[in-house]
DSSP file (Angstrom, degrees, kcal/mol; ACC not computed):
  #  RESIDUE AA STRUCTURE BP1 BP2  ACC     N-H-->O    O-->H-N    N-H-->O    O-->H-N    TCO  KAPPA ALPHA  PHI   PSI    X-CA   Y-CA   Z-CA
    1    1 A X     >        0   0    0      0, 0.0     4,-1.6     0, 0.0     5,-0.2   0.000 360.0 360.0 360.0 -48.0    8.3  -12.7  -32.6
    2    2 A X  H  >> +     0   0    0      2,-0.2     4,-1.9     1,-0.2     5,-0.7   0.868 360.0  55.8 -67.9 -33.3   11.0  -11.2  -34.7
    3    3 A X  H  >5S+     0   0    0      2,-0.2     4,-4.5     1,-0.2    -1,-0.2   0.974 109.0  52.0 -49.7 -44.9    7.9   -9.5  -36.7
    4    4 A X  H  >5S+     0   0    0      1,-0.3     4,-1.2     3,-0.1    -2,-0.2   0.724 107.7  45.9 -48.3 -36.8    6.9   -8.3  -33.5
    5    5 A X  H  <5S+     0   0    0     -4,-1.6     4,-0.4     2,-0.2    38,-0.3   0.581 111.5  47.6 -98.4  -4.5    9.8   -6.8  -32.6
    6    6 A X  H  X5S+     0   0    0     -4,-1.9     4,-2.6    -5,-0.2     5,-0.4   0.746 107.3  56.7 -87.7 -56.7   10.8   -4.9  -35.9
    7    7 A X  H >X<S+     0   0    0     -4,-4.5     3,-2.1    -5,-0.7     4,-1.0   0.819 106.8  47.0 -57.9 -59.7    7.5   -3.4  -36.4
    8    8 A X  H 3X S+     0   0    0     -4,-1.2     4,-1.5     1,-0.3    -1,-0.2   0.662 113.0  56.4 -68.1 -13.0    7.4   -1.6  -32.8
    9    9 A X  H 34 S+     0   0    0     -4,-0.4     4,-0.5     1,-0.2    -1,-0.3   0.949 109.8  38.4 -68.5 -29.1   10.9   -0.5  -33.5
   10   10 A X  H <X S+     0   0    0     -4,-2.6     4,-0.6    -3,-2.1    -2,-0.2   0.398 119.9  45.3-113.8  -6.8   10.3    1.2  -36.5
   11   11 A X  H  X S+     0   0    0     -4,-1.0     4,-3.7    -5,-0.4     5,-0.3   0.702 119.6  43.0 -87.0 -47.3    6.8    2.7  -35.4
   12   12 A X  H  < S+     0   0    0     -4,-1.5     4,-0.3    -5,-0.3    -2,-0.2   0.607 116.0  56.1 -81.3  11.3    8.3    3.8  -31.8
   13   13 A X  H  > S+     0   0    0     -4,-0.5     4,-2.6     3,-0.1     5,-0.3   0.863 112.2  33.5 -64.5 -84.0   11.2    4.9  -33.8
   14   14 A X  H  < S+     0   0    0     -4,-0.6    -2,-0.2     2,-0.2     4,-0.1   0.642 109.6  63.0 -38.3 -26.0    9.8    7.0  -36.0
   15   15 A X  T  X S+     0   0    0     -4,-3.7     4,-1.6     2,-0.1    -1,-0.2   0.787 106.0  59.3 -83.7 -21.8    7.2    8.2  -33.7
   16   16 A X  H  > S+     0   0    0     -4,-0.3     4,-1.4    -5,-0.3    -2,-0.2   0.993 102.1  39.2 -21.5-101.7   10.1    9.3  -32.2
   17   17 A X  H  < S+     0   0    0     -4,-2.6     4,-0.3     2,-0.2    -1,-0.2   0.318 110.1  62.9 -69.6  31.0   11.9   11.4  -34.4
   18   18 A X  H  > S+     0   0    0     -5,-0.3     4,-1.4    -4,-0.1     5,-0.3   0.691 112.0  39.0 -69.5 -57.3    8.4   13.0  -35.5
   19   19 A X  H  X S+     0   0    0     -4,-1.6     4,-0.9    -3,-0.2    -2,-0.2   0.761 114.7  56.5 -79.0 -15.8    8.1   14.2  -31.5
   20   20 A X  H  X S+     0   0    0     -4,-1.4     4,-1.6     2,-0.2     5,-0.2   0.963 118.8  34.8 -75.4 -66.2   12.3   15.1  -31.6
   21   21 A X  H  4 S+     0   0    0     -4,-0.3    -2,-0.2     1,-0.2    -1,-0.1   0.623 119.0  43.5 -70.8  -7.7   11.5   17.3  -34.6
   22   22 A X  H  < S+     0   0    0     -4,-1.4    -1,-0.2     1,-0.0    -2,-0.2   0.702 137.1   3.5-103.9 -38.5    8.3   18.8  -34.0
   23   23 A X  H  < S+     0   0    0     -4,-0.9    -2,-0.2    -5,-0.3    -3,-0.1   0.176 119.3  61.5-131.6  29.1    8.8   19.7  -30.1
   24   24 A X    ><  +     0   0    0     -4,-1.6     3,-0.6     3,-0.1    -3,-0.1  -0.090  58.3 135.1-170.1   7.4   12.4   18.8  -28.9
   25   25 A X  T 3  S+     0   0    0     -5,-0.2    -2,-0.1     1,-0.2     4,-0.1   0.725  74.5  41.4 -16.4 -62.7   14.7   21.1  -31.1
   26   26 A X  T 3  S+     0   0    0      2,-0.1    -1,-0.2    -3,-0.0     3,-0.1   0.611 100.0  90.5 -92.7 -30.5   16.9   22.4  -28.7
   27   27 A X  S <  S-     0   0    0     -3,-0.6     2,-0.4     1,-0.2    -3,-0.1   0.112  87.0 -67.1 -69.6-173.7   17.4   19.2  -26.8
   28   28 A X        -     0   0    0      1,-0.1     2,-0.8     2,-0.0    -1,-0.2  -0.686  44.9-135.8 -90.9 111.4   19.8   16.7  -27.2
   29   29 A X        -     0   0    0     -2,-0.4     2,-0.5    -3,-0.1    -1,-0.1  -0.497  13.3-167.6-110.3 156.8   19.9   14.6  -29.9
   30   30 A X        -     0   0    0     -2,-0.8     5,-0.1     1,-0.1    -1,-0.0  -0.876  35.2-111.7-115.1 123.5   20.4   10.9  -30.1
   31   31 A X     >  -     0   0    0     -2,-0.5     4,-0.8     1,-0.1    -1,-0.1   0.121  29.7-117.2 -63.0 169.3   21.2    9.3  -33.6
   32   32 A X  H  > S+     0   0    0      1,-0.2     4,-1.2     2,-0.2     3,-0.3   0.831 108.3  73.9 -91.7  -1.9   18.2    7.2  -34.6
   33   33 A X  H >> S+     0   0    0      2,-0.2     4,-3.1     1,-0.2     3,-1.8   0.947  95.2  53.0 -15.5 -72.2   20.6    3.8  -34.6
   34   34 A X  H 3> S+     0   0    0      1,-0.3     4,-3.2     2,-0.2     5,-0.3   0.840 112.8  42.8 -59.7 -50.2   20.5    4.1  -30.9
   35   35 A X  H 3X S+     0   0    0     -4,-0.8     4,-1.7    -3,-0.3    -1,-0.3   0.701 111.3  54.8 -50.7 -40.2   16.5    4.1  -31.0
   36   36 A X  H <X S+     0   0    0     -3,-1.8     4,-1.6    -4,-1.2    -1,-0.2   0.873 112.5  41.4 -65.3 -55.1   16.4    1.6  -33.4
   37   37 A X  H  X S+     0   0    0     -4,-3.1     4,-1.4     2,-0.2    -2,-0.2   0.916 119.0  46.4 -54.9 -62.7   18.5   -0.9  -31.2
   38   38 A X  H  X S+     0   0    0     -4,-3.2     4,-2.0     1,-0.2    -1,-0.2   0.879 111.3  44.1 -57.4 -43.9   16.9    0.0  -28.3
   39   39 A X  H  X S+     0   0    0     -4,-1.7     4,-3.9    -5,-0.3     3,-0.3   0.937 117.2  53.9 -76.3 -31.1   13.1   -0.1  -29.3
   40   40 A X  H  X S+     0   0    0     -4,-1.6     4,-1.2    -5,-0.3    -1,-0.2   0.853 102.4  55.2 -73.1 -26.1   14.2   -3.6  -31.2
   41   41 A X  H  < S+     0   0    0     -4,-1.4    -1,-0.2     2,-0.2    -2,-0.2   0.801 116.2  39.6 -75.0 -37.5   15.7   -5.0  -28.0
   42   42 A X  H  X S+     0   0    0     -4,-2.0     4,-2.9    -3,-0.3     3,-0.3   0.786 105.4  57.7 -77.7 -23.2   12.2   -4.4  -26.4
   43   43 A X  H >X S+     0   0    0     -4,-3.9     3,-4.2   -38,-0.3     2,-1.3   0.889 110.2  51.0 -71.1 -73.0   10.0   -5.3  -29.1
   44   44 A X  H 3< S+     0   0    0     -4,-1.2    -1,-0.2     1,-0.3    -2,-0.2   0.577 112.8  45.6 -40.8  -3.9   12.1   -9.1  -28.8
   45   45 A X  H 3> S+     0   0    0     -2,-1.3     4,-1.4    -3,-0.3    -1,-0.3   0.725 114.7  48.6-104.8 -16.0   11.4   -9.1  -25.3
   46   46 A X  H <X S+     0   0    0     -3,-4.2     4,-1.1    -4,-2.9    -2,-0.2   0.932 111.4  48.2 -27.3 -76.6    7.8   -8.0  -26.3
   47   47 A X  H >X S+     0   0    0     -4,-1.1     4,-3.4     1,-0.2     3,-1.3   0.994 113.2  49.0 -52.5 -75.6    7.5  -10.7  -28.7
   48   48 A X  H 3> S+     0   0    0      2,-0.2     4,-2.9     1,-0.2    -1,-0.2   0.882 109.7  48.7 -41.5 -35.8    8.9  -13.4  -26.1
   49   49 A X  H 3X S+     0   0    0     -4,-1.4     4,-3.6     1,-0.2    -1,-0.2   0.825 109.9  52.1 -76.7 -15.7    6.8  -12.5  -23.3
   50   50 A X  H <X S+     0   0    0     -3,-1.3     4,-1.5    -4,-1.1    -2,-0.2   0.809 112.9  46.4 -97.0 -56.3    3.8  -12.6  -25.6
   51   51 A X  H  X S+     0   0    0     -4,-3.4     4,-1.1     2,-0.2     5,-0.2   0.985 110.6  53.7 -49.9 -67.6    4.9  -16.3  -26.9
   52   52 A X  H >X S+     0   0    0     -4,-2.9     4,-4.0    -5,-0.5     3,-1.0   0.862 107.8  48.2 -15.3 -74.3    5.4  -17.3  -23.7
   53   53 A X  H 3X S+     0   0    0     -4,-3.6     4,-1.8     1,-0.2     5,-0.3   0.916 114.8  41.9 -34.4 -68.9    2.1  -16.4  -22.6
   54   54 A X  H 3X S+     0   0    0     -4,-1.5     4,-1.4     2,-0.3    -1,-0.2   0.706 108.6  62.8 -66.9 -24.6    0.2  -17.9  -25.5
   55   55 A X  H <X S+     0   0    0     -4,-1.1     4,-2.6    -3,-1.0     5,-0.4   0.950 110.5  39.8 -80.8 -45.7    2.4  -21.3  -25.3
   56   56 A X  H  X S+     0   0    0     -4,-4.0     4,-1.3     2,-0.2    -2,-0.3   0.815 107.5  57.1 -77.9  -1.0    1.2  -22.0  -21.8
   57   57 A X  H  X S+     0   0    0     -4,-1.8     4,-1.9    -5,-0.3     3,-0.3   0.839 116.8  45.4 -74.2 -58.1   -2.4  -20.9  -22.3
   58   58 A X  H  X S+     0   0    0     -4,-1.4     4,-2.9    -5,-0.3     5,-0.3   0.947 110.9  45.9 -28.6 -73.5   -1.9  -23.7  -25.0
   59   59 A X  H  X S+     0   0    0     -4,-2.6     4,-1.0     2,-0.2    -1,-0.2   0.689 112.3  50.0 -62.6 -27.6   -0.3  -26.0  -23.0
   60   60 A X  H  X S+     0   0    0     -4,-1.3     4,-1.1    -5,-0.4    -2,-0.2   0.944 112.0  54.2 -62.7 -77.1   -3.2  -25.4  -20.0
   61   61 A X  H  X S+     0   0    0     -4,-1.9     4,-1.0     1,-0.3    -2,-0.2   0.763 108.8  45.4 -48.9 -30.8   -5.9  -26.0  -23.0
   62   62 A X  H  X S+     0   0    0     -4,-2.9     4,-1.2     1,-0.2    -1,-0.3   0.884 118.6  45.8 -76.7 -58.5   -4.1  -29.8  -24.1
   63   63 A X  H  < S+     0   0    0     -4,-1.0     4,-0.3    -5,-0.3    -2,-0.3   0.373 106.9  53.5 -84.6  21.6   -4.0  -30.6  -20.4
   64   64 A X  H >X S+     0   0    0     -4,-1.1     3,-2.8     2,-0.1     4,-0.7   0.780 116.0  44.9-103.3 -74.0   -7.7  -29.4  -19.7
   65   65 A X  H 3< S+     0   0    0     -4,-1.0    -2,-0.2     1,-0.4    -3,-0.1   0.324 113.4  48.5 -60.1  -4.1   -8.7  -31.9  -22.7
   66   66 A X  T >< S+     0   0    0     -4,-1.2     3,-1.5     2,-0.1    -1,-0.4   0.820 106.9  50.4 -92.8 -42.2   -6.7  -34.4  -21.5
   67   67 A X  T <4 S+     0   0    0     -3,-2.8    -2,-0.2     1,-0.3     5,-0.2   0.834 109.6  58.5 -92.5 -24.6   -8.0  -34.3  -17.7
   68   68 A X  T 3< S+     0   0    0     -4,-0.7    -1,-0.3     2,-0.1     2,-0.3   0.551  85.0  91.3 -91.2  18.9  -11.8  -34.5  -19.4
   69   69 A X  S <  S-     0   0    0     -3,-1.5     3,-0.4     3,-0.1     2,-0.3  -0.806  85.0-115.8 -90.1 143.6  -11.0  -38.1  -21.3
   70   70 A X  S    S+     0   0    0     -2,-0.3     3,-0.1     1,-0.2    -2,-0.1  -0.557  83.1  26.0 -92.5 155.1  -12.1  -40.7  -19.0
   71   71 A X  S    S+     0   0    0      1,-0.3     2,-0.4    -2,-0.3    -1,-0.2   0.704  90.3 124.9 105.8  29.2  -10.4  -44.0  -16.7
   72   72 A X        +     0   0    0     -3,-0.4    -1,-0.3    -5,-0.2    -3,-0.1  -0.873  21.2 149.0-103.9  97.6   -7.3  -41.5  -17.1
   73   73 A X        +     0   0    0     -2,-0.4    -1,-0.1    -3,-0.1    -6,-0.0   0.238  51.5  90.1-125.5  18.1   -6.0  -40.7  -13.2
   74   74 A X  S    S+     0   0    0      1,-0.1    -1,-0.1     2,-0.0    -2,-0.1   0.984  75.8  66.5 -87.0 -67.1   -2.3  -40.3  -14.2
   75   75 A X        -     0   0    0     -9,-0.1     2,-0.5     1,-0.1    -1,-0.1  -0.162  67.9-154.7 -81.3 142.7   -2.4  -36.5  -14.9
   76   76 A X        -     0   0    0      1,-0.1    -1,-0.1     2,-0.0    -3,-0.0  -0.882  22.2-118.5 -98.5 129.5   -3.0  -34.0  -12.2
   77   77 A X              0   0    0     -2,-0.5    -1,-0.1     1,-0.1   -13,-0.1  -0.030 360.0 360.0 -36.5 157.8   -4.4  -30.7  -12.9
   78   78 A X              0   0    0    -18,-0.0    -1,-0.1     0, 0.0   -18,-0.0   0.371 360.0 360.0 -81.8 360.0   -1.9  -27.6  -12.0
């Protein structure tokens, strides 16, 4: 997760100030700290939702193999 979230700061970060310097001269600029922080605060919520996901497809895929073993009536499907 934390991988997750470093690299898309430091790609949307930089692709950032690429597009600040190439087309955004005159505008206002914002150190790239602030970008850094910010894009890293989304890649970890990236990263989390993205864990999430994959731990309950997991956790569906144990209880699918569990429901097909037989003379088992204690677990209920979701």
């Amino acid at each position: 997760m934390l991988q997750q979230a470093l690299t898309w700061a430091v790609m949307m970060t930089s692709s950032r100030d690429v597009y600040e310097h190439l087309f955004d001269a005159h505008g206002e600029k914002i150190t790239l700290w602030f970008y850094f922080i910010f894009h890293s605060l989304v890649g970890i919520l990236a990263g989390f939702m993205g864990w999430s996901r994959q731990e309950a497809a997991y956790k569906d895929a144990v209880l699918n193999r569990r429901l097909q073993t037989p003379f088992d009536d204690r677990i209920k499907p979701r």
